[in-house]
N, C-alpha and C positions, 0 to 999 in steps of 0.2 A: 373274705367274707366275715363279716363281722360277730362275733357267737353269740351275740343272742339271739340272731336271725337265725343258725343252723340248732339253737336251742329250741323255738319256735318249729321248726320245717320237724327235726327228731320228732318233737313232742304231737305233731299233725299228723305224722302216718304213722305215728301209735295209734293214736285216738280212731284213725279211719277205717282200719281195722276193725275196731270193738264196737263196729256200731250191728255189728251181727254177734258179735262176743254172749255165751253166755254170762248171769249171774255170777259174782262169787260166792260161793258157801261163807255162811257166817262165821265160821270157825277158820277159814283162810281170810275171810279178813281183816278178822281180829288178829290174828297172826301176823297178818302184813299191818294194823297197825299197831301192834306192839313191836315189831320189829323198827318202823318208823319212831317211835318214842324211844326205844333205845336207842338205836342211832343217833338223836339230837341228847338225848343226855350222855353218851358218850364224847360227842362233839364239843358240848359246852365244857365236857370236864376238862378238856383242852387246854379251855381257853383261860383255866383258873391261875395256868404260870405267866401271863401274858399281864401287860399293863398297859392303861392308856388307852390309844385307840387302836393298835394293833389285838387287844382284847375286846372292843367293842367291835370291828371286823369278825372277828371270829365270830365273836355271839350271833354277829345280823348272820353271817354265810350260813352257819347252823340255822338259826331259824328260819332261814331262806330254805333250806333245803328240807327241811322239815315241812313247811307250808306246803311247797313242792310238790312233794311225794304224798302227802294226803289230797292235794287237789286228785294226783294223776290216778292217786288210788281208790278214789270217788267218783272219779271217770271210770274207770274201770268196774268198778261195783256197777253202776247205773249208766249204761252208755247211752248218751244223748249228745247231741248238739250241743244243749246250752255247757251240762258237764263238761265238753270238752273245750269250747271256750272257755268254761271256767278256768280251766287248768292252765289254759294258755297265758289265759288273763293275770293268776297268781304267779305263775312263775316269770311274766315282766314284771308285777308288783315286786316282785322277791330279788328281781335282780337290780331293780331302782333304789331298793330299800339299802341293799348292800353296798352298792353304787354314792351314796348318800353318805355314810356312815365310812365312805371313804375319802370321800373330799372332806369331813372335818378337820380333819387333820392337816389339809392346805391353809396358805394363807391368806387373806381375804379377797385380794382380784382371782389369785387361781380360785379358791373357791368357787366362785360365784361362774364361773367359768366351766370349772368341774359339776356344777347344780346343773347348769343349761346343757352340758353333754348328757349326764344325765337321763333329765328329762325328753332329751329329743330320742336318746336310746328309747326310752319306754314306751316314747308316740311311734317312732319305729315299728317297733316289736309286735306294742298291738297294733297297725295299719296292716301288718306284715301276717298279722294274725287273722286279721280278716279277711284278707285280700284268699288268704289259704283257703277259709273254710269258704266262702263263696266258689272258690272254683271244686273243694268237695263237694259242696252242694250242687254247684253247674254239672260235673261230672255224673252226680246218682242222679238228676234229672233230664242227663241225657241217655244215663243206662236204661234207666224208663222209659222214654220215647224209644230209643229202640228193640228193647224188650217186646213193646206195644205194635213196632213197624215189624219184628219177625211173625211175631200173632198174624199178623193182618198179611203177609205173603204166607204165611201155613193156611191161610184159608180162616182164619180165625175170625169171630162174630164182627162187623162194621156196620153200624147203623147207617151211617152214611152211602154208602156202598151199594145198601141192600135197598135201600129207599132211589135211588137212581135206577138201579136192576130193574125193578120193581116197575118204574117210568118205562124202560125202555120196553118191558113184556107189555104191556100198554096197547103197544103199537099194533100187537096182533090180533089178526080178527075172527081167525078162527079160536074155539073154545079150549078142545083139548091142546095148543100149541102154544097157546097163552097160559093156560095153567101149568104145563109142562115149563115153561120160560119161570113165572114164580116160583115151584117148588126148586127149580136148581138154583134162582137167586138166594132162595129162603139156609140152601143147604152149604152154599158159596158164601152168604155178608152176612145170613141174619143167625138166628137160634139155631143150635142141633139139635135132633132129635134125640 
């Protein structure tokens, strides 16, 4: 399996998680990102005995990973949909970027070869990103519908239901057995008392 796809899949069932997630405290996550800015300037300090484009690698990985970790800790502040797409989204940005800055240093057909893997890595990653949260989304909107189908075997309110009940007490012709047939539809599909 190819890692940016199991980069992808990690970074999905984090995100799916925190969409009940509380808030972070403003002081955790300030925390978390100063932790992130140190990180990346410890990273680049690395990269200051480096020449070339083994030193331009290192910068993008740093800054790739730095980008990274603010998307996913932006996810995490404010959990959403789009946040976690976003996250998704940056860190194939991040991995293309580094990706890029590593075929320079080929020569010009492998380059131009190494640009096209690349790029098909990032069209990858995000299809592979989408394909994700659509089936999140298919999932919490089938936990819904059955959320909504245990309601409705508990006895729980159904317009639909109650208005058919309702049809059928209709049929009777005497008074009090027809009202008796409504109040138990009323208590079975519609409103509680």
């Amino acid at each position: 399996m190819r890692p940016g796809v199991v980069i992808v899949a990690v970074l999905l069932l984090q995100f799916c998680g925190m969409a009940t997630a509380q808030v972070l405290a403003r002081g955790d996550y300030r925390a978390r990102e100063e932790a992130i800015s140190t990180r990346y300037v410890s990273a680049r300090a690395k990269c200051a005995g480096l020449a070339g484009n083994p030193r331009a690698v290192c910068a993008a990985e740093a800054s790739a990973q730095a980008r990274t970790a603010r998307a996913e800790l932006e996810a995490r502040d404010r959990p959403s949909a789009k946040a976690r797409r976003r996250a998704l989204d940056v860190a194939a940005q991040s991995r293309h970027a580094v990706a890029l800055v590593r075929c320079d240093a080929r020569a010009r057909p492998a380059r131009a070869a190494c640009v096209a893997e690349a790029d098909a890595a990032r069209t990858s990653a995000r299809a592979e990103a989408k394909t994700l949260m659509q089936r999140a989304q298919a999932k919490a909107v089938a936990g819904e519908e059955l959320a909504r189908e245990r309601d409705d075997a508990a006895g729980g309110p159904n317009p639909e239901r109650h208005e058919e009940a309702r049809q059928q007490c209709g049929g009777y012709a005497g008074g009090g057995i027809k009202t008796l047939c409504m109040d138990q539809a009323g208590r079975r599909f519609g409103r509680r008392p």
